[in-house]
C-alpha positions as CSV (number, residue, x, y, z in Angstrom):
1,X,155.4,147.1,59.8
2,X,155.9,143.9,57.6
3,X,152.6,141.9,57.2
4,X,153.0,137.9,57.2
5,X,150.1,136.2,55.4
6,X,149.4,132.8,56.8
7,X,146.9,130.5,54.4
8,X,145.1,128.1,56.2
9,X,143.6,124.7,55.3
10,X,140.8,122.7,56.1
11,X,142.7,120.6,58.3
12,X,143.8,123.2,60.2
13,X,143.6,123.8,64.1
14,X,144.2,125.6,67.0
15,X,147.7,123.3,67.2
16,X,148.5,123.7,63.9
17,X,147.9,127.5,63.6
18,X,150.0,127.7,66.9
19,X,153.0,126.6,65.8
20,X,153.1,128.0,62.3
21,X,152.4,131.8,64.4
22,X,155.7,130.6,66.2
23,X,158.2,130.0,62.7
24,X,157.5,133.5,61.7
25,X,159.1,136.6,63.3
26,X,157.5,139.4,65.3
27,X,155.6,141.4,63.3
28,X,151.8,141.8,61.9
29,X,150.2,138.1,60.5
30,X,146.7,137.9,58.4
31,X,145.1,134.0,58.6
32,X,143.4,133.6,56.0
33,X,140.8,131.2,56.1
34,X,139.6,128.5,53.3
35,X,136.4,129.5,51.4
36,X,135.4,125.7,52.4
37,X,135.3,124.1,55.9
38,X,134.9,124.8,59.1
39,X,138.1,125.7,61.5
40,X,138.7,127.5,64.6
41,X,135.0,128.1,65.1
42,X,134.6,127.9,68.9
43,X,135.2,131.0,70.8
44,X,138.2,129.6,72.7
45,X,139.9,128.4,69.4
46,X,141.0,132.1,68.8
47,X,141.5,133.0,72.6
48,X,144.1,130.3,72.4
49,X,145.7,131.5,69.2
50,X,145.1,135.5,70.2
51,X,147.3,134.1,73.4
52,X,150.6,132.9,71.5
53,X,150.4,135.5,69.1
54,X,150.6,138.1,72.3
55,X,153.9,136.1,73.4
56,X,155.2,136.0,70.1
57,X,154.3,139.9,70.4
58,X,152.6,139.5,67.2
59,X,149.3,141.0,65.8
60,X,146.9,138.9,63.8
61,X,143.9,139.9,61.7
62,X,141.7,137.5,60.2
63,X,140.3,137.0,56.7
64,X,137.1,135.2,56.3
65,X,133.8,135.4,55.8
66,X,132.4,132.7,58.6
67,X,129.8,134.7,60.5
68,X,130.6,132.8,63.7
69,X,134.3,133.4,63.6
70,X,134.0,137.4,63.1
71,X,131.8,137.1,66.3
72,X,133.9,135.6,68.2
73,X,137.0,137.6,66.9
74,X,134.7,140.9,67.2
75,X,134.0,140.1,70.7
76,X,138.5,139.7,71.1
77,X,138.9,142.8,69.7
78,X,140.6,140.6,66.5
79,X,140.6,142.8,63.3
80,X,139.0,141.1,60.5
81,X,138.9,141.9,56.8
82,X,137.0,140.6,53.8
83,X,140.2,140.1,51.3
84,X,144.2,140.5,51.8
85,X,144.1,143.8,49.8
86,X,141.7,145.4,52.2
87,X,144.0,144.2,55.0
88,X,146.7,146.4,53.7
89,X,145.1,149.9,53.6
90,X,142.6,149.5,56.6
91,X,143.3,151.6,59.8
92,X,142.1,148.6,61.8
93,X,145.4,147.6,62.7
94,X,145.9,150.4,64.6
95,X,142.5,149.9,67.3
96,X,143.2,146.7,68.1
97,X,144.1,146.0,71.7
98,X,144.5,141.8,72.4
99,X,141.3,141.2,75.4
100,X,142.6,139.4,78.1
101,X,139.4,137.0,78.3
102,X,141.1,134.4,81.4
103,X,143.0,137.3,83.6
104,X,144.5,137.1,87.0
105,X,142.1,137.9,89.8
106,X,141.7,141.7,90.5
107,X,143.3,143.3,93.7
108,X,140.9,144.5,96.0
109,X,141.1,148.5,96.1
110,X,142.9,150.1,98.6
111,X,140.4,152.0,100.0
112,X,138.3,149.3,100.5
113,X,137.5,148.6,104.1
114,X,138.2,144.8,105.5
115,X,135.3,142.5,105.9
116,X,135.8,142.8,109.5
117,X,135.6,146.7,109.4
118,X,132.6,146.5,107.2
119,X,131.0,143.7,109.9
120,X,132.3,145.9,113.2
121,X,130.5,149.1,111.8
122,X,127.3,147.5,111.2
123,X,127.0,146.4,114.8
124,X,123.9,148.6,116.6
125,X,124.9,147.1,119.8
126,X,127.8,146.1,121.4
127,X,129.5,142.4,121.3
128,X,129.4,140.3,123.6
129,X,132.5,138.8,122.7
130,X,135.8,140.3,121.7
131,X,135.6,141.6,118.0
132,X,138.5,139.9,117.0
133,X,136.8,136.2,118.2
134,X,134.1,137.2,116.1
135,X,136.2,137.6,112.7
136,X,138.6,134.5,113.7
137,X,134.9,132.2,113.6
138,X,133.7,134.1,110.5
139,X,137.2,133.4,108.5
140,X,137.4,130.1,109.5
141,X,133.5,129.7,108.9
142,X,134.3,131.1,105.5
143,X,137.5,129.1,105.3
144,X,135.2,126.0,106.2
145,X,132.8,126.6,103.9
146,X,135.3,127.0,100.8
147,X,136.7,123.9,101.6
148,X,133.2,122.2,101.5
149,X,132.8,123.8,98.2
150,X,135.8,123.0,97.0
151,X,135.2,119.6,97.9
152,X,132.0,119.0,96.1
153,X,133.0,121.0,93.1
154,X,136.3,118.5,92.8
155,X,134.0,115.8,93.3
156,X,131.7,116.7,90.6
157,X,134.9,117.9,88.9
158,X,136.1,114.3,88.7
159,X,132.9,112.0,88.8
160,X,130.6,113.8,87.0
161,X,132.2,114.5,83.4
162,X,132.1,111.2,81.1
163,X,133.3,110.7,77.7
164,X,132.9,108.2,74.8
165,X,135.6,107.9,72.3
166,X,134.9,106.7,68.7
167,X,137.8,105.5,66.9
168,X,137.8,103.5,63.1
169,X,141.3,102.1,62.3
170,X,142.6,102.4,59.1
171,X,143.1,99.3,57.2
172,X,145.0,97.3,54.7
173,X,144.6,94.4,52.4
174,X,147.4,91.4,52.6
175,X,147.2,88.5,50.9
176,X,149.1,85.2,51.4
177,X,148.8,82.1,49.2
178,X,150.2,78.9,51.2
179,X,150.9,75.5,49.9
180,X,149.2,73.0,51.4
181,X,149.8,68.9,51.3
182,X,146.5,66.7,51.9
183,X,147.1,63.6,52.9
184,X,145.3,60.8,53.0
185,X,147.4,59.2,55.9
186,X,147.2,62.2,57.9
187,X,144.9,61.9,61.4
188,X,144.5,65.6,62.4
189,X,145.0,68.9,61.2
190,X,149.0,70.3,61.0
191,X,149.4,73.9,61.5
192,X,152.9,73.8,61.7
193,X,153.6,71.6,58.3
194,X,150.5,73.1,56.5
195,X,149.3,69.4,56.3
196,X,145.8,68.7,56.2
197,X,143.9,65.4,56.5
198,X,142.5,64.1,53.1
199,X,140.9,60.3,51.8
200,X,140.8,58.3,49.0
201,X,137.3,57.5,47.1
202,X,137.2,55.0,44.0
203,X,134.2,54.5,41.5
204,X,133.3,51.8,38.7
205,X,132.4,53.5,35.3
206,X,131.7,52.1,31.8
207,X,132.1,54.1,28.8
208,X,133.0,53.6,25.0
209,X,134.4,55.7,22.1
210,X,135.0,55.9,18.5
211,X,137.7,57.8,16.5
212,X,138.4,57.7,12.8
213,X,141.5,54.8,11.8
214,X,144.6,56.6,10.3
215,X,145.8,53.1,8.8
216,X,145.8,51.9,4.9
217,X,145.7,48.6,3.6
218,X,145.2,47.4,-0.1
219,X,141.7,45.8,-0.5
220,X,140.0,43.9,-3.4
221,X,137.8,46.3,-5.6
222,X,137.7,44.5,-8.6
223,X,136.2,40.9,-10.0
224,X,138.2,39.0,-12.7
225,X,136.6,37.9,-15.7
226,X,137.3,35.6,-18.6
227,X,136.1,32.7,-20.8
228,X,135.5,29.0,-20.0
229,X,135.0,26.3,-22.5
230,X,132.5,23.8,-22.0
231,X,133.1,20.5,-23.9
232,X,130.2,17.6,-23.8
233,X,131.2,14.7,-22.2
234,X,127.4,13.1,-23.9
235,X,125.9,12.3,-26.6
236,X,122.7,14.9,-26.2
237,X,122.9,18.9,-25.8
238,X,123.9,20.0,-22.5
239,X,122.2,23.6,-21.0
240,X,124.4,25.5,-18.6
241,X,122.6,28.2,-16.6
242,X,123.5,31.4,-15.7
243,X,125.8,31.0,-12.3
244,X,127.5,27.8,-12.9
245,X,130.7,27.8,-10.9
246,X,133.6,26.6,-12.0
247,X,137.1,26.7,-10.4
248,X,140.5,25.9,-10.8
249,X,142.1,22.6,-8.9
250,X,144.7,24.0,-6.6
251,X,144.8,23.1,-2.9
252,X,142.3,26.8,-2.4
253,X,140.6,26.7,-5.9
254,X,139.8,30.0,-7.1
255,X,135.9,29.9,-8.1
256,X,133.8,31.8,-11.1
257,X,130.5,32.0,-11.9
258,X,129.0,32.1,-15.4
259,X,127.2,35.0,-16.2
260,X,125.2,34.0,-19.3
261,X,122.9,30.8,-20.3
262,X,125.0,28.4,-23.0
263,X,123.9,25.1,-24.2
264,X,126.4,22.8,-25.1
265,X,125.6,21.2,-28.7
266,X,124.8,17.2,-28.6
267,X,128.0,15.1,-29.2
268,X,130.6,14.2,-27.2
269,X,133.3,16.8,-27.3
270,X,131.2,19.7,-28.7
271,X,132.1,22.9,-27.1
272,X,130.6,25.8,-26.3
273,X,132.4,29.0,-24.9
274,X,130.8,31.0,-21.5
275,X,132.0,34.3,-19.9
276,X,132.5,34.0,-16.1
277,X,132.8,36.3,-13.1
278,X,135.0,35.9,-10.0
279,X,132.9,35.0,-6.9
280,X,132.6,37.8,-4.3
281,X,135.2,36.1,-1.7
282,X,138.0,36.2,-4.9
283,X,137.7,39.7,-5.9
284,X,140.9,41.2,-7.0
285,X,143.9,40.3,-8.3
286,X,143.5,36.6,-6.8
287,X,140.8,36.2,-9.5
288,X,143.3,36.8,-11.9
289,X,144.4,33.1,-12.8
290,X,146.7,32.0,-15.6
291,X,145.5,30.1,-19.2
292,X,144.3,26.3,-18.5
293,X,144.2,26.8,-14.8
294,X,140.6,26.7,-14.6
295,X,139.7,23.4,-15.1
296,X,136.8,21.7,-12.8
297,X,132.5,21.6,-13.0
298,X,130.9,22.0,-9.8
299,X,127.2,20.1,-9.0
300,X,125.2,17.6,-11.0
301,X,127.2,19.5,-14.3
302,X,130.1,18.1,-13.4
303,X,129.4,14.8,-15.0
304,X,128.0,16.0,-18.0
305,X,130.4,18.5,-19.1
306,X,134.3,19.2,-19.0
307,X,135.3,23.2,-19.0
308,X,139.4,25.0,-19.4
309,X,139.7,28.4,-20.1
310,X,141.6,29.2,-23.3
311,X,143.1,32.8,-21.6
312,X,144.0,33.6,-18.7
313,X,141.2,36.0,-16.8
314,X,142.0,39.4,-16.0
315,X,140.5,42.5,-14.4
316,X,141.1,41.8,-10.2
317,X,142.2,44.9,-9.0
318,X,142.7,46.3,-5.7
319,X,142.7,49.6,-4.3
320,X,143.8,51.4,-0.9
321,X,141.6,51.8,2.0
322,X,141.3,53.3,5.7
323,X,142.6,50.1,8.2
324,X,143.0,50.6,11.7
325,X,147.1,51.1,12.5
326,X,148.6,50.6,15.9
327,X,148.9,54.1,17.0
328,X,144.8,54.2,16.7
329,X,145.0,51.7,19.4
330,X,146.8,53.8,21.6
331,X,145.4,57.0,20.8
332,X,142.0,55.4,21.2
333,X,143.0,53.8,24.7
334,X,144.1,57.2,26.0
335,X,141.0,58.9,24.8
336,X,139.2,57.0,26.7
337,X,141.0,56.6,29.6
338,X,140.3,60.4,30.0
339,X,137.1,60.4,29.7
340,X,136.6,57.5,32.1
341,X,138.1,60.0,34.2
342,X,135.9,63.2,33.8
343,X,133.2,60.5,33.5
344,X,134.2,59.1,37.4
345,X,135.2,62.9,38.5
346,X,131.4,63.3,37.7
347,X,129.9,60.8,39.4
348,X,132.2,61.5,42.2
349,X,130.8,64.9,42.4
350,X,127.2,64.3,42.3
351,X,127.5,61.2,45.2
352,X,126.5,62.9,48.2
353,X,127.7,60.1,50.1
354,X,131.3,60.1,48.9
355,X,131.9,64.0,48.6
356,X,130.2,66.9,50.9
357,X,129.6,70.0,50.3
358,X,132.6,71.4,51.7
359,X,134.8,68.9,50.1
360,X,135.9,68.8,46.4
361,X,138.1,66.4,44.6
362,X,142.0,66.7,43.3
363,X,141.8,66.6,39.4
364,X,146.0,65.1,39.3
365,X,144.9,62.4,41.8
366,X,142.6,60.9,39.5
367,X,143.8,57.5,38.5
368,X,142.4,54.3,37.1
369,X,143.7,51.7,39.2
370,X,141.9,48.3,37.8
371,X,140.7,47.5,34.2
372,X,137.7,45.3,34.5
373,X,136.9,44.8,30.5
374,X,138.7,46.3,27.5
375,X,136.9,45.0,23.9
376,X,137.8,47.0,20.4
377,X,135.9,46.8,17.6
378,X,138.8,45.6,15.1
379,X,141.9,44.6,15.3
380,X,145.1,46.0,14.1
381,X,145.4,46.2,10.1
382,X,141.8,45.0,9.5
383,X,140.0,47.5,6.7
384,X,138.0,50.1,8.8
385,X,136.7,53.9,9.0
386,X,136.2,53.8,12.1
387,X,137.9,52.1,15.8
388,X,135.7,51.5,19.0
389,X,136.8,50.9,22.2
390,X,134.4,49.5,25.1
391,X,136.0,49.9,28.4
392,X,135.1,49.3,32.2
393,X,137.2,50.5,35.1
394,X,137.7,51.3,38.1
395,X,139.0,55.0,39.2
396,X,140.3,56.4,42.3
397,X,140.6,60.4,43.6
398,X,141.4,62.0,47.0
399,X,139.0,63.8,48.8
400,X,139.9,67.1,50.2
401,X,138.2,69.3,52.8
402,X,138.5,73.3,51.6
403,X,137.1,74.6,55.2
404,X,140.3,73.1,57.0
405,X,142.4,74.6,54.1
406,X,141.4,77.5,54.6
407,X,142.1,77.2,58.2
408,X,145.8,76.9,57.1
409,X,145.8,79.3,54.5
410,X,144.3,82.0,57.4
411,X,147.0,81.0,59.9
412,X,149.6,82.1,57.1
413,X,147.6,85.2,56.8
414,X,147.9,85.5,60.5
415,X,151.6,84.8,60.5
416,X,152.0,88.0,58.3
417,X,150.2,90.5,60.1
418,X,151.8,89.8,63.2
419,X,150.1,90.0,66.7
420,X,149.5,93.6,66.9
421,X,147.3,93.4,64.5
422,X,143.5,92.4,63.7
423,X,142.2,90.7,60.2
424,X,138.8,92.1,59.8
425,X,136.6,88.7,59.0
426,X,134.1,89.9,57.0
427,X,136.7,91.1,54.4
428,X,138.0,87.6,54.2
429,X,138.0,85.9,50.8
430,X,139.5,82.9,49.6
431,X,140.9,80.8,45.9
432,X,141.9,77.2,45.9
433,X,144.7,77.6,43.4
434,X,146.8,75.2,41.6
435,X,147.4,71.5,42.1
436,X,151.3,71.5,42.6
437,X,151.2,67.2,42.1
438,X,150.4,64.4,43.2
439,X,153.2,62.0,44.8
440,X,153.4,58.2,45.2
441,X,151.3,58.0,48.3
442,X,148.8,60.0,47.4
443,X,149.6,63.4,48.8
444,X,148.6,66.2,47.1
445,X,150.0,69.5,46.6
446,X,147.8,72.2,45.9
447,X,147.6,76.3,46.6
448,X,145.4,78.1,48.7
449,X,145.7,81.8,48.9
450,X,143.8,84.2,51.1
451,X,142.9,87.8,51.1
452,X,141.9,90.2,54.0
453,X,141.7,93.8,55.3
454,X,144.7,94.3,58.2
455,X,143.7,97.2,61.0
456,X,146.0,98.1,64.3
457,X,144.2,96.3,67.1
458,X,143.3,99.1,69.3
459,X,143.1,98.6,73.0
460,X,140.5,100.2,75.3
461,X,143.1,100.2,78.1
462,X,145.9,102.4,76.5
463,X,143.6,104.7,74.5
464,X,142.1,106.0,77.9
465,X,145.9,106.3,79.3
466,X,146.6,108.6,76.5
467,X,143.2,111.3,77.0
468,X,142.7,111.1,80.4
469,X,142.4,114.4,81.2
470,X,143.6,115.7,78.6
471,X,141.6,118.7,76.3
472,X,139.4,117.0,73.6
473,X,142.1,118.8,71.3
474,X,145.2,117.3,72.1
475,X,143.3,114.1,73.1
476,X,142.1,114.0,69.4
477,X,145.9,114.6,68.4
478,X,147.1,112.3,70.9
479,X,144.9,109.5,69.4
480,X,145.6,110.3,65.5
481,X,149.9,110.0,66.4
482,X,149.4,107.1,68.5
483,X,147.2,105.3,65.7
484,X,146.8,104.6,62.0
485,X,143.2,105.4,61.5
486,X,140.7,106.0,58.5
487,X,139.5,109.3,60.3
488,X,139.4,112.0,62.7
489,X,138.8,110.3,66.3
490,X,135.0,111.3,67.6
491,X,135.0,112.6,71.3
492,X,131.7,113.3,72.7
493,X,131.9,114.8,76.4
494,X,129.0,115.5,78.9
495,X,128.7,118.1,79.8
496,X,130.0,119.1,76.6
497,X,131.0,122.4,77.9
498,X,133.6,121.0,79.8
499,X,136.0,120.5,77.0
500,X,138.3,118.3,78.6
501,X,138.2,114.6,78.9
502,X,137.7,112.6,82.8
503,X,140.4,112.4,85.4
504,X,138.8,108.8,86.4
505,X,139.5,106.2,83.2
506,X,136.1,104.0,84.0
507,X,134.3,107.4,83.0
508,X,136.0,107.1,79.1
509,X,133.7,104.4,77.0
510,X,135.8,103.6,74.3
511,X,134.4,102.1,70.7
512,X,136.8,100.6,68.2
513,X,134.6,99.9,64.7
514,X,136.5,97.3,62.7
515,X,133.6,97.0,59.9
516,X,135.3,97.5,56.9
C-alpha cells in the first residue's frame, strides 16, 4: 500500500490537519510531527483527526516523540513510530483497528427480559392493581423524571458554562502631515479648513553692530617740507624759534612751521634761511605749494621779519585707505535688522506673559514694523576700518498655539483611517514642520504631521455572535478570519472541560487590549 507522509508545522491543528488528510487519496498517511511545539496534544485532537481519516478510509500513523500524544494515540489504537524509516518496515500497520471512542448507544440483548418482566417476577405477593397500570406509572415516572433531568442538565447546560475572550488587534503605523493656516483674525477653531486661531505680539529691542568698511579713499600720509627765507625788516638781530608758522596768502593759506632756531643777522634786509614742516591739518599733497607762494609771518614776528620761499616745497603724499562705501551701509542695516530679530524672537520666548508654554512663535512672521532710532558711526566715504550701527525698533510675530494644531493634524489622521478603525493614543507623536509663508494679513502657513499605530476596532457585540456556541477551535478560527490580529485569540472556558463556548452571549466577557 502507498504511504503518504504528511509534515506538520507548529501552526498546525486539528482543522488544518483535516483538510490536508482530505487532498490526498485513500491509502496509508504518517504525520509527522515538528521536533518544536506543541500540536494536537488533547485527547480529542486525534479522535477528531482518527474520525476523517476513517471516512477518507485512510490509515494514519504518527511520528513523534511527545509523550502525551503517543498516550493518547496508544490509548486510539494509532500506530506510532520514532522516524519515517521505521514506519516503513514495522508490522504495526497491520494491528491497528480505528477505536470508536463516541459510538451509538448499544442495543439491548435479545434475551434480555423487559423492565416490566424483571419488576412482575420480583413480586412475592400479588398486585393489587393490574400489572400493566403498574408499568404505565413506572414509564411515565421514569419518563417524568428524564424530563426533569433533562431540564436541569439543559439549564446548567446553558447557564452554567462562561467564557472570557482575549483578543489584541494587530496594528499599523500611518502618518499624515496637514497644512495648517494660523490666523490671527480667526475666532475659533476650523476643522473643515485646517484653520486655527493665532495673535500678533510686538516687542521694543535695542541693539548695535559693527562690521569692517570695504570702501577706499586717498588720505594724506605725508608732510611737505621746504625752505623759507627770513629777511630783517630792523636794524638789530632778529631770533626765530623753532615752530614759527608761516603760510602762504591765498583765500585758505596753507601753513608751516619751522623746525629749527635761526636768528636773523642785525640790518634791515639781512636774511637768514629756515627749513619748515607742513602743519598736521595740510599733510599731503596740499602742502605741496609752488616757489614765492609762501609769503606771510604769523604773531608778534610778523613785524619784525618778512619770509618767501626760494623753491617750491615738496614731499605731501597720500596714500589709500579703508572708507566706508555705500553697500556697508546696507550690508550693515540688514545685519542688524536680523539680529533685532533673533534678539526680539528671544525676548519673545522668555515673556511668560506674551507666549505659554504651549504656544511658540512663527520665525517668517517676524517683522520690524517701526524704527524708533537709527545712528551710524560714519558717514559714506569718510576714512574708517570699521562701520557701527545703533538701532532701536520695534518687532512684531504671531503667536501660534501647537495643542490646537495638533488637534487638526489628528483629525487628518483620523480622516485616513477611516471609521472602522481605532488610533491607539499612546502611540501618538507629533513634528511641527515647515513654515510654508507668511501672507499679507498675517496668516501663516506651516506643516504639522502626525504619526500613530492604526488597529481594527473590535466590537464586543459581534465577536460573541461569531463564538457563541461554537467549539473553542473553530471559535478561535472564526475570530483570527474575522480579524487582523497580532496573535492567536485567548479563550478561557469554565468549566474548562466543556470545550465549547456559551449558548447565552451575556455569559462571553470579551477583552480587546489596544496597548501597543
Amino acid at each position: 500500500m502507498k504511504e503518504q507522509v504528511i509534515q506538520l508545522e507548529k501552526h498546525d491543528d486539528v482543522v488544518s490537519v483535516r483538510d490536508r488528510l482530505n487532498l490526498l487519496p485513500a491509502g496509508r498517511v504518517l504525520l509527522v510531527f515538528p521536533r518544536k511545539g506543541q500540536i494536537l496534544q488533547r485527547r480529542l485532537d486525534l479522535v477528531l483527526v482518527q474520525r476523517e481519516a476513517v471516512r477518507m478510509n485512510t490509515r494514519i500513523g504518527l511520528v513523534t516523540d511527545d509523550f502525551t500524544v503517543i498516550q493518547h494515540a496508544d490509548e486510539l489504537n494509532i500506530p506510532v513510530f520514532y522516524t519515517v524509516r521505521e514506519s516503513r518496515r514495522s508490522r504495526r500497520w497491520a494491528s491497528q483497528k480505528p477505536v470508536e471512542v463516541f459510538g451509538g448507544r448499544s442495543d439491548r440483548p435479545a434475551h434480555m427480559p423487559s423492565a416490566a418482566k424483571v419488576i412482575a417476577g420480583s413480586q412475592k405477593e400479588p398486585l393489587l392493581i393490574p400489572p400493566e397500570f403498574v408499568a404505565v406509572r413506572r414509564v411515565l415516572s421514569w419518563l417524568i423524571f428524564g424530563v426533569v433531568v433533562t431540564v436541569l442538565l439543559f439549564g446548567l447546560y446553558v447557564i452554567l458554562p462562561g467564557a472570557r475572550v482575549r483578543l489584541k488587534p494587530a496594528s499599523d503605523q500611518v502618518t499624515v502631515t496637514a497644512p495648517i493656516i494660523a490666523d490671527p483674525e480667526l475666532a475659533a477653531l476650523n476643522l473643515n479648513d485646517r484653520a486655527i486661531p493665532a495673535r500678533v505680539i510686538g516687542v521694543e529691542v535695542e541693539w548695535s553692530t559693527t562690521i569692517p568698511t570695504t570702501g577706499q579713499v586717498e588720505t594724506p600720509n605725508a608732510k611737505a617740507t621746504g625752505e623759507v627765507v627770513f629777511s630783517n625788516l630792523l636794524a638789530e638781530a632778529v631770533t626765530v624759534p623753532v615752530g614759527t608758522v608761516v603760510r602762504t596768502s591765498a583765500a585758505e593759506p596753507i601753513r608751516f612751521a619751522t623746525t629749527e632756531e635761526v636768528v636773523v643777522p642785525a640790518g634791515i634786509a639781512s636774511t637768514v634761511a629756515a627749513p619748515v614742516e607742513a602743519l598736521d591739518e595740510f599733510t599731503g599733497p596740499v602742502g605741496n605749494v609752488g616757489e614765492g607762494l609762501i609769503n606771510r609771518v604769523e604773531g608778534p614776528l610778523s613785524v619784525q621779519l618778512a619770509v618767501t620761499n626760494p623753491a617750491r616745497t615738496r614731499g605731501g603724499g597720500v596714500a589709500l585707505a579703508a572708507a566706508v562705501a555705500k553697500d556697508d551701509y546696507e550690508r550693515l542695516r540688514s545685519t542688524l535688522l536680523q539680529q533685532l530679530q533673533q534678539r526680539a524672537y528671544a525676548e519673545m520666548l522668555a515673556s511668560e506673559y506674551l507666549v505659554g508654554p504651549a504656544d511658540f512663535v512663527s520665525v517668517e512672521s517676524l517683522a520690524i514694523v517701526l524704527v524708533l532710532d537709527e545712528t551710524y558711526s560714519e558717514y559714506i566715504g569718510e576714512p574708517a576700518e570699521t562701520l557701527s550701527l545703533d538701532m532701536r525698533v520695534v518687532v512684531q510675530g504671531v503667536v501660534i498655539n501647537e495643542p490646537q494644531a495638533r488637534q487638526v493634524a489628528y483629525a487628518a489622521l483620523a480622516d485616513r483611517v477611516g471609521p472602522n478603525s481605532r488610533i491607539l493614543d499612546d502611540t501618538l507623536t507629533f513634528m511641527r514642520g515647515d513654515e510654508l509663508g507668511v501672507d499679507d494679513d498675517r496668516r501663516v502657513t506651516f506643516l504639522m504631521t502626525a504619526t500613530g499605530e492604526v488597529a481594527t476596532e473590535i466590537g464586543p457585540e459581534r465577536v460573541r455572535s461569531l463564538v457563541t456556541g461554537q467549539p473553542a477551535d473553530r471559535a478561535a478560527a472564526a475570530l483570527g478570519a474575522a480579524y487582523p490580529l497580532a496573535g492567536e485569540p485567548a479563550l478561557e472556558l469554565w468549566p474548562d472541560w466543556f470545550g465549547r463556548l456559551p449558548l447565552l452571549p451575556f455569559r462571553i466577557e470579551v477583552q480587546v487590549d489596544y496597548s501597543p
